[in-house]
ZAMARGU-4260 file (C-alpha; in steps of 0.2 Angstrom, whole numbers, plus 5000, padded with zeros to 4 digits):
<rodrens>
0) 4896/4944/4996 | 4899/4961/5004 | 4887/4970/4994 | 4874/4955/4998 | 4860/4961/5010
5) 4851/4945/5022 | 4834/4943/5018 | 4828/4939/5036 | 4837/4956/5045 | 4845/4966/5030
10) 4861/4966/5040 | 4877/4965/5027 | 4883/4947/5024 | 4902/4952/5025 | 4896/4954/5046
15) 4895/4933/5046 | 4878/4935/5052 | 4868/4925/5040 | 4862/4909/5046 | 4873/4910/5062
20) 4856/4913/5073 | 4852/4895/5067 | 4867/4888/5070 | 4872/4893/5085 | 4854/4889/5093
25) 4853/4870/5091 | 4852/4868/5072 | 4867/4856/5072 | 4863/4843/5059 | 4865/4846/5043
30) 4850/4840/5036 | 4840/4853/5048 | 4853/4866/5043 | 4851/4863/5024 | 4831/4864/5025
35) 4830/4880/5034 | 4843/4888/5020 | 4831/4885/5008 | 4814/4889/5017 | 4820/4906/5023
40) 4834/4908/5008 | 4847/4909/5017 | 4863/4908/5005 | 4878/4908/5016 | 4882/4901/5035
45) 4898/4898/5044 | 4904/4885/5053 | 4907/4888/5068 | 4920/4876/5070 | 4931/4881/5058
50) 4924/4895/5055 | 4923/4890/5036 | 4909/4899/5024 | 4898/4886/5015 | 4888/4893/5001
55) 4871/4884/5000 | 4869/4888/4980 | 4885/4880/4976 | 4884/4866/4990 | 4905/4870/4993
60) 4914/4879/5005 | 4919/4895/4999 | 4938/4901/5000 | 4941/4919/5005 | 4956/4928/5010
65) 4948/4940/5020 | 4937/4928/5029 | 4950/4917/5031 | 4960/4932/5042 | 4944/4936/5051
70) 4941/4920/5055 | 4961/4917/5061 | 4960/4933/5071 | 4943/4927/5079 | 4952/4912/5085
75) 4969/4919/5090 | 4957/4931/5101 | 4947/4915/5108 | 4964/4907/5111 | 4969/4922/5122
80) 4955/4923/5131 | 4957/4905/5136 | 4973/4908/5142 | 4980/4895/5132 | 4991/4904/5120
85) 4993/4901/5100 | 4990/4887/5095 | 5000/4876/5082 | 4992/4881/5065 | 4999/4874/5048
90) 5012/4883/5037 | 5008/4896/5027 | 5020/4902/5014 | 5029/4920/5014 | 5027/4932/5000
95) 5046/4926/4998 | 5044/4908/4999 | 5032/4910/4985 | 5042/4920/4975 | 5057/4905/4978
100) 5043/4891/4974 | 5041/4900/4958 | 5059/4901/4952 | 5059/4883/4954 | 5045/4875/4944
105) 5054/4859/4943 | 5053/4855/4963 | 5045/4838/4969 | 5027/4836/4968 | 5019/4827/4980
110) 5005/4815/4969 | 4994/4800/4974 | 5006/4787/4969 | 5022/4797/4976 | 5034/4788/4986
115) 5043/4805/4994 | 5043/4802/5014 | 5047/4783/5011 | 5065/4779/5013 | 5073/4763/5023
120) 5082/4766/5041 | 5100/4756/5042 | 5098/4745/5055 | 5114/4748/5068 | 5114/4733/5077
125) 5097/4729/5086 | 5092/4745/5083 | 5073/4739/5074 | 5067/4745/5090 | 5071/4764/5086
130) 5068/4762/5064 | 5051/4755/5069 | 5048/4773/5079 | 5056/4784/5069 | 5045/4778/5052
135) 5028/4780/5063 | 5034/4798/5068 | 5040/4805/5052 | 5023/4799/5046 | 5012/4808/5057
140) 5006/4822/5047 | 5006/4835/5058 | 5021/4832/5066 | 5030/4831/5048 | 5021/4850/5043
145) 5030/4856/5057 | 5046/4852/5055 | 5044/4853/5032 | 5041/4872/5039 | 5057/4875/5049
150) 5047/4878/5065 | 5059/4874/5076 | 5069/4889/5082 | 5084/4880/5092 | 5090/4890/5109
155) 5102/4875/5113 | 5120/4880/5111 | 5127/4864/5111 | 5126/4850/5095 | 5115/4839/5107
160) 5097/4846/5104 | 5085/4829/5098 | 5075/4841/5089 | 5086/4848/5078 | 5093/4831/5072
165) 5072/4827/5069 | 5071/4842/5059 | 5086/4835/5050 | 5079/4817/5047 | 5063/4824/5040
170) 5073/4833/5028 | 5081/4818/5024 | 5066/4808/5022 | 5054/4819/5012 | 5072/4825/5000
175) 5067/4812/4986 | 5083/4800/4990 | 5079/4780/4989 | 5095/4775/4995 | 5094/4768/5014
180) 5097/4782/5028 | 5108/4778/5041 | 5103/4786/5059 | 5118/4786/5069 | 5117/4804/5076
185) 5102/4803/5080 | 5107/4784/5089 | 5121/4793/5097 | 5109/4808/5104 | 5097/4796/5111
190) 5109/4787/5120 | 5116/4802/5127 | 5099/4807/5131 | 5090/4791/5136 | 5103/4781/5146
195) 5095/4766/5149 | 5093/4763/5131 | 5111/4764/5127 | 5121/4750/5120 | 5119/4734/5106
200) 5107/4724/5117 | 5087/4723/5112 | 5076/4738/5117 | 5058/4741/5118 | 5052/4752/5104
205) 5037/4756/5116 | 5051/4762/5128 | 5060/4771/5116 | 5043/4781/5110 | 5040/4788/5126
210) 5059/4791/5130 | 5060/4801/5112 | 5043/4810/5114 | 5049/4815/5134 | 5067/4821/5125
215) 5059/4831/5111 | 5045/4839/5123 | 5062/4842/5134 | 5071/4851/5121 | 5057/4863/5110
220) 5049/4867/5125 | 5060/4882/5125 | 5053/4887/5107 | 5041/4902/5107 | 5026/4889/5105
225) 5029/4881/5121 | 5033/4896/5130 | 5018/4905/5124 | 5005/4897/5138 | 5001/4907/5151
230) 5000/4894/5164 | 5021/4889/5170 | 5015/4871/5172 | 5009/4868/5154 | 5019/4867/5140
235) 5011/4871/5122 | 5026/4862/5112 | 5023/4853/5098 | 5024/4836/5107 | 5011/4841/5118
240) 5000/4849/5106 | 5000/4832/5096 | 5001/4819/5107 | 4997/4823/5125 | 4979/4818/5134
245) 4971/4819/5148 | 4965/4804/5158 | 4953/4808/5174 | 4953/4795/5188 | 4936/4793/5198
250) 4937/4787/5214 | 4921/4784/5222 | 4918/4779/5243 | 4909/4764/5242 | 4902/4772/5260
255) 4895/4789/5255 | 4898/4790/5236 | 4906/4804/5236 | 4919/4804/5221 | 4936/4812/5222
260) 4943/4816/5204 | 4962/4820/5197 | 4966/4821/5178 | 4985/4818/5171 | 4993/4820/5156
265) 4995/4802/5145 | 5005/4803/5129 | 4998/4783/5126 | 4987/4770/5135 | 4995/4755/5139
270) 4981/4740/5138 | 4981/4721/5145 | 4976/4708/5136 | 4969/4692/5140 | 4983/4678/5142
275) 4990/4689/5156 | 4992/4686/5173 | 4981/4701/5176 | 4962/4694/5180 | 4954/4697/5163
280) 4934/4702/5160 | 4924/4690/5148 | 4923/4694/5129 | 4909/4710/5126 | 4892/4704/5116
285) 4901/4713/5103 | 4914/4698/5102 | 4902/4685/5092 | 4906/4688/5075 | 4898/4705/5073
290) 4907/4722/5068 | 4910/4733/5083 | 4917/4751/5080 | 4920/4746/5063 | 4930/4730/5069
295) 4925/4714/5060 | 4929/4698/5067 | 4929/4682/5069 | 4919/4673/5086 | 4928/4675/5103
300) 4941/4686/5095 | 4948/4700/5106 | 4948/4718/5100 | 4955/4735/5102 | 4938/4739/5108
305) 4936/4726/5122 | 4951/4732/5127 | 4948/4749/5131 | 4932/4744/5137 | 4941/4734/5153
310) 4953/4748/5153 | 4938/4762/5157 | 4929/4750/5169 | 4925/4752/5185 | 4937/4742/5198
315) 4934/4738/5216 | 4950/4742/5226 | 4947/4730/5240 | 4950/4730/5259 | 4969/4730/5257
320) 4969/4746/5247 | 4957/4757/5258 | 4958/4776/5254 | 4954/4789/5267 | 4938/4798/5261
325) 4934/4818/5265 | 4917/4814/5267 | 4917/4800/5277 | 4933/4806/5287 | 4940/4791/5289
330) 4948/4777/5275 | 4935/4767/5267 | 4933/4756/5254 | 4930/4763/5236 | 4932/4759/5217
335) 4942/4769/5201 | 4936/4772/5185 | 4948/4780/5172 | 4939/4788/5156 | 4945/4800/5144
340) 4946/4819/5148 | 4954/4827/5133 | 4959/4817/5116 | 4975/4821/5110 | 4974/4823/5091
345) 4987/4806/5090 | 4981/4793/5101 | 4994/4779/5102 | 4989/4761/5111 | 5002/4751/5118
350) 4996/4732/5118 | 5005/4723/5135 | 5013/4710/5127 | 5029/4707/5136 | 5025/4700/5155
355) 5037/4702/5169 | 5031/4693/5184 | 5042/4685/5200 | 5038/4668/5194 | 5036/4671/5174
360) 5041/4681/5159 | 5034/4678/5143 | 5025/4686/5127 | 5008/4684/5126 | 5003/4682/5108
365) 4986/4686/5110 | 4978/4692/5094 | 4969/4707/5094 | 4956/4715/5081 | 4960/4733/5078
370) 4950/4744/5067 | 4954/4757/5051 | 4942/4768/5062 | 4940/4770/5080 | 4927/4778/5089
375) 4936/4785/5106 | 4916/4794/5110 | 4911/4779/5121 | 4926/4779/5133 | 4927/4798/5137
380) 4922/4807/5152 | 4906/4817/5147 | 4899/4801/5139 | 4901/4792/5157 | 4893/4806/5165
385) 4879/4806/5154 | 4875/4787/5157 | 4874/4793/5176 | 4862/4806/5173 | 4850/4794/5161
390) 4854/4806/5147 | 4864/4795/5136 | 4860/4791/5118 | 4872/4787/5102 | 4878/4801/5096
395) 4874/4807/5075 | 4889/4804/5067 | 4891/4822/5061 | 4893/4827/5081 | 4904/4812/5085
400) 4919/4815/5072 | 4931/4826/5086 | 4933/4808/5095 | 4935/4799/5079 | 4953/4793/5073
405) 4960/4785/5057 | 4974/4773/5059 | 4993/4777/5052 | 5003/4768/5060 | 5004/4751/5065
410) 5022/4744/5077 | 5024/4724/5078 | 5037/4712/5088 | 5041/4695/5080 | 5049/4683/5091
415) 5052/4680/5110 | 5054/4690/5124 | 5074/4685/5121 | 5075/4689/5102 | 5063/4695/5091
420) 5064/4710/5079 | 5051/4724/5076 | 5044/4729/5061 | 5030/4744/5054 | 5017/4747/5044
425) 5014/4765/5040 | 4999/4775/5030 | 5009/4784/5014 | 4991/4791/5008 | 4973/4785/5009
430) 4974/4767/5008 | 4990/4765/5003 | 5000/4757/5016 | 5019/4751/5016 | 5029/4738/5026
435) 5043/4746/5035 | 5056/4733/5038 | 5073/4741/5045 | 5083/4746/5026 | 5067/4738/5017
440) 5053/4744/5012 | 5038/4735/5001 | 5019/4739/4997 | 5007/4731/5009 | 4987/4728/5009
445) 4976/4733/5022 | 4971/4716/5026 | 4992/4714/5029 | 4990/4729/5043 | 4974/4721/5051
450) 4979/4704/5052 | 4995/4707/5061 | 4998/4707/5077 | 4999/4724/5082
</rodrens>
């Protein structure tokens, strides 16, 4: 290729130029992009996304090392310029490393029927709570490449450091054993880290996911991949780079319209469901049998989908929760709307099943229809913002796959609000999915994980 001239301009393809004027002009589906190749014969363009060559002749994206650098070095510069320092990228094996990997020929490979990363968790005495978070974690793949590549560099002089003992359990898990492991340090750490969740009584394994997810941002944020963000308020751990979102809040005066916006960082969204005391919106058209967002199901069933939908609607405040508005100078009625900002690359949904009222507490067994797909597109920001400006429209599905997520990882309670007992199902490849419960550990269908009750 860098001896190949362009047709069009006869500037040198090794510059990245060919195709790029078509691209980067509004081009942008692949159909369009494809047909313009072949009219102007046009053999290579890059994605600018990636920053990927795709080779028109052989219909395949082409690896090169050189282009591959160029295009790392483009995006450490982009990164720079947007103050938000480097990013976390996937491990990449030392000259070293490959020269150990070769003296070894008889190391595990990881196949399509493999069962290295599963291994049952010792339950220690109600602790299903924590084994049901711990197998939905050391299945979330980039969380896993980072710690299979020794990423973590510890500045914690004591043996307390939550990270460490992670690195440690992937280790464990992804070693080949079968034998049951059993977590005490890192039930010890935990309950020197996370008080309240200390001792044998029942826990909430969504209280302990965001107490182990606030512990391990604590303790890596130190590393050089938190501390390389220029701005002091943001950290660019691991934790956050996964997990964390944004959420903007709108509030709008209901006097002169004028809309006063904040956006906070979310590591979940915590949903209601109907059942609750909370007043609830009617069932979506969607809701009659049809398949929304790639949810089939049956009439009158809730979804994941309806959820998020009363979760991103607009809400009056009422007269008893007046706000003072800068327009109007003065407090006046107004309502909120919370839509997405910024996706993180994990999105984890926590179903309110557990109510705690002055005159009840219950679980609301309420089931709800959660898809292998979800399309987060309709619920963001820029979509909402487009409604208002009459410029909406469904977008192609080759534009929409940023928002798009496939589900790992599924949590369930059995039970009471007094006793029950928690239970996973986790994603070991594509389509394979196994049921994680405490030490045991047995193959499980898809229409196992979508029938539960999540």
């Amino acid at each position: 290729a860098k001896s190949c001239v362009c047709h069009m301009c006869g500037v040198h393809l090794n510059r990245l130029h060919s195709c790029l004027y078509c691209v980067f002009f509004g081009c942008f589906t692949k159909k369009h992009i494809h047909e313009h190749a072949k009219n102007k014969r046009h053999n290579l363009a890059i994605d600018l996304l990636y920053g990927g060559i795709y080779c028109f002749i052989c219909q395949d994206y082409i690896y090169d090392k050189d282009m591959e650098q160029i295009a790392k070095e483009e995006q450490r510069k982009a990164w720079k310029i947007q103050g938000v320092g480097e990013k976390y990228s996937t491990w990449e094996p030392t000259k070293r490393e490959l020269e150990l990997l070769r003296h070894n020929p008889k190391r595990r490979k990881i196949t399509t029927n493999c069962t290295i990363g599963l291994r049952g968790l010792i339950n220690l005495g109600n602790t299903c709570f924590m084994n049901c978070i711990v197998q939905a974690l050391t299945h979330t793949p980039l969380l896993r490449d980072f710690f299979l590549s020794d990423r973590h560099k510890c500045k914690m002089l004591s043996n307390s450091c939550l990270v460490c003992e992670m690195s440690q359990l992937f280790q464990e898990f992804y070693s080949g054993h079968r034998s049951p492991h059993i977590p005490f340090r890192l039930l010890h750490l935990v309950w020197t880290h996370a008080r309240h969740l200390a001792g044998y009584e029942q826990q909430d394994a969504h209280e302990f996911l965001i107490a182990a997810l606030d512990v391990l941002h604590r303790h890596c944020k130190d590393d050089d991949n938190g501390k390389k963000a220029n701005n002091p308020n943001h950290c660019n751990c691991i934790i956050d780079q996964i997990f964390t979102g944004g959420l903007q809040s709108d509030v709008t005066c209901q006097v002169c319209h004028g809309v006063s916006t904040t956006i906070d960082p979310f590591w979940d969204i915590s949903l209601d469901l109907p059942g609750s005391s909370t007043p609830f919106w009617p069932l979506s058209p969607g809701s009659d049998g049809s398949a929304v967002n790639g949810e089939s199901h049956a009439s009158g069933t809730t979804t994941l989908t309806d959820c998020l939908r009363r979760f991103t609607r607009p809400e009056h405040l009422g007269s008893s929760a007046k706000i003072k508005c800068s327009g109007c100078h003065s407090y006046q009625e107004s309502t909120k709307q919370l839509t997405m900002k910024k996706l993180p690359i994990v999105a984890c949904f926590h179903l309110k099943r557990f109510e705690h009222s002055a005159k009840l507490r219950r679980k609301i067994t309420t089931y709800v229809s959660f898809p292998l797909e979800l399309d987060m597109t309709p619920f963001m920001a820029s979509s909402k913002e487009s409604r208002m400006n009459g410029q909406y429209q469904q977008p192609i599905d080759t534009l929409s796959n940023d928002n798009k997520y496939s589900l790992f990882a599924v949590v369930n309670h059995q039970g009471t609000l007094e006793s029950g007992h928690y239970t996973s199902f986790i994603r070991q490849h594509k389509d394979q999915w196994f049921k994680c419960d405490d030490a045991i550990i047995t193959k499980a269908s898809i229409k196992d994980v979508l029938d539960s009750e999540g």
